[in-house]
C-alpha positions as CSV (number, residue, x, y, z in Angstrom):
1,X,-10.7,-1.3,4.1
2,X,-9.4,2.0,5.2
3,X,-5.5,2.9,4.6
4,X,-6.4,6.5,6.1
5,X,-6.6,4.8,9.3
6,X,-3.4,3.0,8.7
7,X,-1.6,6.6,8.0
8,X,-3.3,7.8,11.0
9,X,-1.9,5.1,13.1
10,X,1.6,5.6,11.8
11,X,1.2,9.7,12.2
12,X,0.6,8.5,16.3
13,X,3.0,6.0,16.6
14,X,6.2,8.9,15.2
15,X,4.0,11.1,17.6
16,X,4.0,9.1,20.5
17,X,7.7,7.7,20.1
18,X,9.7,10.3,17.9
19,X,10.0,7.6,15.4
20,X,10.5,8.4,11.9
21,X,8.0,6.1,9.7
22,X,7.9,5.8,6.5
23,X,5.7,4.1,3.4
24,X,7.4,1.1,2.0
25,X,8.2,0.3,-1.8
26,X,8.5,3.9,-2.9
27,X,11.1,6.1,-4.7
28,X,11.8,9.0,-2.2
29,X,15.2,9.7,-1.0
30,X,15.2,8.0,2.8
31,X,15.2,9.9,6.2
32,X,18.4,10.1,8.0
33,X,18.8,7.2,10.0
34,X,17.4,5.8,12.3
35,X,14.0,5.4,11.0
36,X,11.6,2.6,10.2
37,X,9.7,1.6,7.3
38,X,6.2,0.0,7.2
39,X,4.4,-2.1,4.4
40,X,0.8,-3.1,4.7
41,X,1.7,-6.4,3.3
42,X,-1.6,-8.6,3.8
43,X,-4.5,-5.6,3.6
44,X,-6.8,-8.4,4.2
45,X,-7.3,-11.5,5.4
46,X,-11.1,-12.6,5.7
47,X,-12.2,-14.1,8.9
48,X,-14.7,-16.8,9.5
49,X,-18.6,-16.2,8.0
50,X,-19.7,-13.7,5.9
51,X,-20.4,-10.7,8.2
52,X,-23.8,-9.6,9.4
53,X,-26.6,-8.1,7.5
54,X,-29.7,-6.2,9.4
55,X,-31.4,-2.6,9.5
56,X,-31.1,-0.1,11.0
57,X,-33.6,1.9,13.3
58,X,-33.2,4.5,10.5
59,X,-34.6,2.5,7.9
60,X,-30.6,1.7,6.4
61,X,-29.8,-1.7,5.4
62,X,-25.9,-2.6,7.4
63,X,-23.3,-5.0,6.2
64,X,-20.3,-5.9,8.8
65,X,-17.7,-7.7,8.6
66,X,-14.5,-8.4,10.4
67,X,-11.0,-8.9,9.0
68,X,-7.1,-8.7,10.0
69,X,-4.8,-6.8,7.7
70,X,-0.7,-7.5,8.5
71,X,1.5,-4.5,8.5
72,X,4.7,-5.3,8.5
73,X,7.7,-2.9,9.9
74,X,11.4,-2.9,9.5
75,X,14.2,-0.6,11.6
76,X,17.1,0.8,9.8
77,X,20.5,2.4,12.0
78,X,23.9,2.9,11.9
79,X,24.6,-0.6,14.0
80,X,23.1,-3.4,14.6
81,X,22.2,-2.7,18.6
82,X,21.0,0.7,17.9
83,X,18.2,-1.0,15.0
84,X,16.9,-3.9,17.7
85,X,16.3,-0.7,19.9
86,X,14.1,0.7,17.6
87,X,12.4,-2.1,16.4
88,X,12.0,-3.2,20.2
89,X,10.4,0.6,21.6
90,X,8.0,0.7,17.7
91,X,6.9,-3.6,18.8
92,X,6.3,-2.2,22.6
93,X,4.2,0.8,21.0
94,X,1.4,-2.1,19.9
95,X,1.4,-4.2,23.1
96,X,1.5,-1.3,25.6
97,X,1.6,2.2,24.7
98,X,-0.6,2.4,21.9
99,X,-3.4,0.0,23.1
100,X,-5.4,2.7,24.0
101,X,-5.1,4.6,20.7
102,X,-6.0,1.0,18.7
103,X,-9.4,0.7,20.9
104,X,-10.1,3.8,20.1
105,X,-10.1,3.5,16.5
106,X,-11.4,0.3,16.2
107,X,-7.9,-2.0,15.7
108,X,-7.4,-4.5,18.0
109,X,-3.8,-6.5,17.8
110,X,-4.4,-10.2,17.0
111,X,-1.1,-11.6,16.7
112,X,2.4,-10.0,16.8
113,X,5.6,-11.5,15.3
114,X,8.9,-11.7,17.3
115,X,12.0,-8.9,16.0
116,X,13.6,-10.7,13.2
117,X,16.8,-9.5,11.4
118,X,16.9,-9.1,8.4
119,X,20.2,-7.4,7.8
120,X,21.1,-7.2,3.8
121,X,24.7,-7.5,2.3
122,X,25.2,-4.5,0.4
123,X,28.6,-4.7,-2.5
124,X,30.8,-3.5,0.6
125,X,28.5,-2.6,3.5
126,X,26.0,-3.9,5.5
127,X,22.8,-2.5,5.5
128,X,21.7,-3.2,9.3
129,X,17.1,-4.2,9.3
130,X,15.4,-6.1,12.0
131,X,12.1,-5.8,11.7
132,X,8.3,-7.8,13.0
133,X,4.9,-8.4,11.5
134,X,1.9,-7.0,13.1
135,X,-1.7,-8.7,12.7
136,X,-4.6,-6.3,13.2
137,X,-8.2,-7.1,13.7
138,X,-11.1,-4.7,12.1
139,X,-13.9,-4.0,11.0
140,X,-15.6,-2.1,8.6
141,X,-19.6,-1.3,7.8
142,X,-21.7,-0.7,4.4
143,X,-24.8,1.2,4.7
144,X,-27.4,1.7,1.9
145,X,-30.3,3.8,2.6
146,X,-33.5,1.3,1.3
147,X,-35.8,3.9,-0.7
148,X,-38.7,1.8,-1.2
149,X,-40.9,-0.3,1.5
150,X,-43.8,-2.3,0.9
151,X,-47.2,-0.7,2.6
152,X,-49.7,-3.4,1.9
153,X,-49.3,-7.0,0.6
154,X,-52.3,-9.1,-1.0
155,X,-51.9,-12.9,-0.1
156,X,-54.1,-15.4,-2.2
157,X,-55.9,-12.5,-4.0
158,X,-57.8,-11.3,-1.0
């Protein structure tokens, strides 16, 4: 798993789009508005078999496996119009604009959720969230360099 690639892609997304992003579940003061949030809140989700073992030309033994991970991002704003916008241009970054960017570093999207609200009732205020879930595929490798090999084996004592 790599969450440095996850920081990355959020560093090119408020890049790309001039959005504000910010880590989830922590205690620092919040950005002006408008801004979003994200939460990595599946890191991963196994897919089917248990990867591939082989070696490599090199002499390294490889393990790879494939897995989606399900960040999921949330638009704050003054109204409620001005938050779908957000939410809307940061959802259009996955399945247009940043498709490029995802190839590139090994993300592919697998399944994106619809915009959501999810508005909260403060004591004497609304607090004005819509937000969607985004499922990436990736992968990651293991090497391990094998240090000893067998030269010569003796079958049936010959």
């Amino acid at each position: 798993m790599n969450i440095q690639a996850i920081k990355d892609m959020i560093a090119r997304i408020n890049q790309d789009m001039g959005i504000t992003i910010i880590k989830a579940n922590t205690t620092n003061k919040p950005p002006p508005l408008p801004y979003a949030v994200y939460n990595i809140t599946s890191p991963y989700i196994k897919e089917r078999g248990q990867g591939a073992q082989y070696t490599d030309d090199a002499g390294n033994e490889i393990r790879s496996e494939q897995y989606r991970q399900t960040i999921s991002f949330n638009g704050y704003a003054e109204d409620a119009e001005t938050t779908m916008e957000l939410v809307f241009n940061l959802r259009q970054w996955f399945l247009f604009l940043g498709k490029s960017y995802l190839q590139e570093n090994n993300f592919a999207v697998y399944q994106i959720g619809g915009i959501e609200n999810r508005t909260t009732f403060l004591v004497d205020s609304y607090e004005y969230k819509y937000g969607f879930d985004v499922q990436l595929r990736t992968s990651y490798e293991l090497a391990r360099k094998i240090d000893e090999t067998i030269e010569t084996v003796n079958i049936g004592g010959i």
